[in-house]
C-alpha positions as CSV (number, residue, x, y, z in Angstrom):
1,X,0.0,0.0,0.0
2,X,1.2,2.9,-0.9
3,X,1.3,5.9,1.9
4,X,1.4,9.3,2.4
5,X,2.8,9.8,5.8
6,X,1.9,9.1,9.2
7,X,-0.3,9.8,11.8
8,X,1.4,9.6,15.4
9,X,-1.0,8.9,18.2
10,X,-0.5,7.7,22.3
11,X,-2.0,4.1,23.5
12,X,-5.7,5.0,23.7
13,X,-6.2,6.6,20.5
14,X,-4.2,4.7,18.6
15,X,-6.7,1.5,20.4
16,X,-9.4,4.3,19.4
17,X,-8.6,4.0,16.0
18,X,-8.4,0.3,15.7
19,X,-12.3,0.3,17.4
20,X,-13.8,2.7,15.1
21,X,-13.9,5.0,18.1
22,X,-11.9,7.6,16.5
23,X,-12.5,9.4,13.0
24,X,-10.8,12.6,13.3
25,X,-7.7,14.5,14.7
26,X,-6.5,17.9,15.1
27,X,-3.1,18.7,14.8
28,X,-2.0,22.6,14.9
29,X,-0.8,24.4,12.6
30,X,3.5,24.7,12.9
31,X,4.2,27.5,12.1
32,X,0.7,29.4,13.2
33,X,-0.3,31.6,11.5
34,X,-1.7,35.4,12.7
35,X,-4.6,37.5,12.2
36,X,-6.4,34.9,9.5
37,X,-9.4,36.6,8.4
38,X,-10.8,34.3,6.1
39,X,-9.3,30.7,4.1
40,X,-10.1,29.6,0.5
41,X,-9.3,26.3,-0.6
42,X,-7.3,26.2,-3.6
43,X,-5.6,23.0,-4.7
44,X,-5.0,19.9,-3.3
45,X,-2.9,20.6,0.3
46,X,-2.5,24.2,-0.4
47,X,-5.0,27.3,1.1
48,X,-5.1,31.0,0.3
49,X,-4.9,33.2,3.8
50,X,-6.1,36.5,3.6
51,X,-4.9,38.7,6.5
52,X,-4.0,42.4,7.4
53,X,-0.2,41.1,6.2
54,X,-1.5,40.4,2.7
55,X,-2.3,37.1,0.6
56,X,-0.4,34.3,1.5
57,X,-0.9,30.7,1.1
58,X,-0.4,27.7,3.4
59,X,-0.1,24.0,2.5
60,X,-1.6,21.1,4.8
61,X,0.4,18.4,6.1
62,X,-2.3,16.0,4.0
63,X,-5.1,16.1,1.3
64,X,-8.6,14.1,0.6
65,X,-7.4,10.3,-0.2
66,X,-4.3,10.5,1.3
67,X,-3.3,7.2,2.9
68,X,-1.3,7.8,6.6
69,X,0.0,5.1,8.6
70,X,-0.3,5.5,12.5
71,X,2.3,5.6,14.3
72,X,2.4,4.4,18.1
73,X,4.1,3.5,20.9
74,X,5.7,-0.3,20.8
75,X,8.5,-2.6,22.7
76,X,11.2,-4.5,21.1
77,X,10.4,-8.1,22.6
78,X,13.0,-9.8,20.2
79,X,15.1,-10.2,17.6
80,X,15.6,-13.3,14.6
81,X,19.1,-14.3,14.6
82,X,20.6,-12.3,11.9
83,X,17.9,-9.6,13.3
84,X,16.4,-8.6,9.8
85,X,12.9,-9.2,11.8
86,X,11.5,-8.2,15.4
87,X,9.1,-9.3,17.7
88,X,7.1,-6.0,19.2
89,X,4.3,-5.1,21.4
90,X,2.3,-2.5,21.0
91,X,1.3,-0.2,24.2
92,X,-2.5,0.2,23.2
93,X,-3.4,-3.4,24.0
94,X,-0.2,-5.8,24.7
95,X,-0.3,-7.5,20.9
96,X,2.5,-9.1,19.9
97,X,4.0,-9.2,16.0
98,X,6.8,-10.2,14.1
99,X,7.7,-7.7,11.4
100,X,10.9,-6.6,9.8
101,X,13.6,-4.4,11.1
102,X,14.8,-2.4,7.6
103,X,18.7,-1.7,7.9
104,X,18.3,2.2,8.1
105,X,16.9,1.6,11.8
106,X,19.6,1.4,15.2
107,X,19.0,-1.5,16.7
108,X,16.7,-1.5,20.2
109,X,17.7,-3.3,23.2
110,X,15.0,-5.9,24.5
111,X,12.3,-4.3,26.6
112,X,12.8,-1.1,25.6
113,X,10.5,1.2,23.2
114,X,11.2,2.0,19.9
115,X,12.1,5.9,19.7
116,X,9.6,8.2,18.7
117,X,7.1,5.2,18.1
118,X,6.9,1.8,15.6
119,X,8.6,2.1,12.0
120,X,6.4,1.9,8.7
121,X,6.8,-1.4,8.3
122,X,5.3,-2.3,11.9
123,X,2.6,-0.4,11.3
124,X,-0.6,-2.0,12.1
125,X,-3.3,0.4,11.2
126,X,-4.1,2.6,8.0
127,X,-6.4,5.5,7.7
128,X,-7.7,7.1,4.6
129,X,-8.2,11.1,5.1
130,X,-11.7,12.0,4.0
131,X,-11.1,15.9,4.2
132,X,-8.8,18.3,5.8
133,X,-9.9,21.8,7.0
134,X,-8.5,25.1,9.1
135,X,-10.3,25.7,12.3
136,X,-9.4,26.9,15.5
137,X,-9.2,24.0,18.5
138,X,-12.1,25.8,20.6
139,X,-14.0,25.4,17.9
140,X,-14.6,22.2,18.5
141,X,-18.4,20.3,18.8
142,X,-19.6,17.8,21.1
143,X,-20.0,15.5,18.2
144,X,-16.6,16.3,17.1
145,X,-14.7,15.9,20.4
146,X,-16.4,12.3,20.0
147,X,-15.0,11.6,16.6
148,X,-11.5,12.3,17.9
149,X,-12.2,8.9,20.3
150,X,-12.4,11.0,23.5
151,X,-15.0,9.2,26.2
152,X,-17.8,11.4,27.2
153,X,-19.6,9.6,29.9
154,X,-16.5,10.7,32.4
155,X,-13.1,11.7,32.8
156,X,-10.5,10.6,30.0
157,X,-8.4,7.8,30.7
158,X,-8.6,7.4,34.6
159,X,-6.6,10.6,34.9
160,X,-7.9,13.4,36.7
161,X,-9.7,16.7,35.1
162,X,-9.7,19.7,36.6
163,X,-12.2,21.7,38.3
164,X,-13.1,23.8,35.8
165,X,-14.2,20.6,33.0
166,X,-15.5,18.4,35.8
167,X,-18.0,20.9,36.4
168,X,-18.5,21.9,33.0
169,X,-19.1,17.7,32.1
170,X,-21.7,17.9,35.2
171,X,-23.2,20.7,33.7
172,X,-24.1,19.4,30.4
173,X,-23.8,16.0,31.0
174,X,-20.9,15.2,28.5
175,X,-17.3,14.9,29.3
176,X,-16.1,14.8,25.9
177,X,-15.1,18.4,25.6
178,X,-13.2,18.4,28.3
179,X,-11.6,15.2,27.9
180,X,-10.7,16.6,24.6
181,X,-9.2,20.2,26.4
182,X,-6.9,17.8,29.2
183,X,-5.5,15.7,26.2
184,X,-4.9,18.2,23.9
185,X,-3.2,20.9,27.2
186,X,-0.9,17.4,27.9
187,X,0.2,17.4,24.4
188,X,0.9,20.7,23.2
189,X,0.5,23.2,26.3
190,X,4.3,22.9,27.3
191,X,4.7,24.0,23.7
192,X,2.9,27.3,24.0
193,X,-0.3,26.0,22.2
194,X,-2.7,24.7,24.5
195,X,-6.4,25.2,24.7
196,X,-6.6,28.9,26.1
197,X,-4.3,30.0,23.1
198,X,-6.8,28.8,21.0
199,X,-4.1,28.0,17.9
200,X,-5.0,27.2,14.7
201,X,-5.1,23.6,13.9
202,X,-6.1,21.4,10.7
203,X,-8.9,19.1,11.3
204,X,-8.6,15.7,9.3
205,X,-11.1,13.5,9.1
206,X,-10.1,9.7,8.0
207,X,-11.6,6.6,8.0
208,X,-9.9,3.3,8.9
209,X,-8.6,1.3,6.0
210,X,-7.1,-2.4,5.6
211,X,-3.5,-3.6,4.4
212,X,-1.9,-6.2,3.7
213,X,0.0,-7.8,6.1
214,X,3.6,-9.2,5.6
């Protein structure tokens, strides 16, 4: 299968994924950009900005039929003899799988993750990207904050939320916003874009697609 990329996720939404649980992902905008007044598609990855700068265009990291690869988290467990293949094990659910271990990658001590996530060709999950939009992250829907796999009947992944969205989920009932505001603040606050800066992001839609396996 030819692929266009990848699509890097942590242990539950790569599993979210996998479940059908996940449709969607916003990923911001590097570098941002200002004072966008309005966006105009114009051809495949690219978009006209208009702005009080000027005209200016900015290309998305994918387009509509573009195959990504998802990239997560996963253990060397071992190797074959002449170590051309590995054994890993993927965080999300503990499943084990022999792939190959191309010659451009450093080789992984046993028990240890591989950096930055699993390789291409230990890739277990495809997505095909449906569309690909500019939007601001606060501009997020319920209905969308459940496309990106977050759970709404509580808070996100046995870790805590704080005060401020557990009352908010009471309030209305859903948790899936502010599921969606923790996770995306433990991602990319540190890095200056978190929720209150309200950065501009791309919002892909996908939907899973099958491979075949080696």
């Amino acid at each position: 299968m030819t692929t266009h990329g990848y699509l890097s996720l942590t242990p539950p939404l790569a599993l979210a994924v996998m479940e059908g649980r996940k449709t969607q992902t916003m990923r911001p905008m590097t570098p941002q950009v200002p004072d966008v007044s309005r966006w105009q598609h114009w051809t495949d990855r690219d978009w006209y900005t208009w702005s009080p700068l000027g005209m200016g265009v900015v290309r998305a990291p994918c387009a509509p039929d573009d195959v990504l690869w998802v990239r997560e988290p996963a253990m060397v467990m071992g190797y074959t003899p002449r170590g051309t293949r590995v054994t890993v094990q993927y965080d999300a659910d503990g499943v084990t799988r022999e792939v190959p271990w191309p010659e451009r990658l450093r080789p992984v001590e046993l028990g240890h993750r591989i950096p930055n996530g699993c390789h291409r060709e230990a890739a277990r999950t495809y997505v095909r990207v449906l569309s690909v939009e500019p939007r601001r992250v606060q501009s997020i829907t319920e209905a969308e904050a459940r496309a990106e796999g977050m759970p709404w009947g509580g808070p996100s992944f046995d870790v805590g939320l704080p005060d401020e969205d557990l009352e908010a989920g009471g309030v209305t009932g859903s948790w899936a916003i502010p599921n969606f505001r923790h996770t995306w603040d433990s991602l990319y606050r540190a890095k200056g874009l978190g929720w209150d800066a309200n950065p501009w992001v791309w919002m892909v839609r996908f939907e899973r697609v099958e491979a075949d396996r080696e």
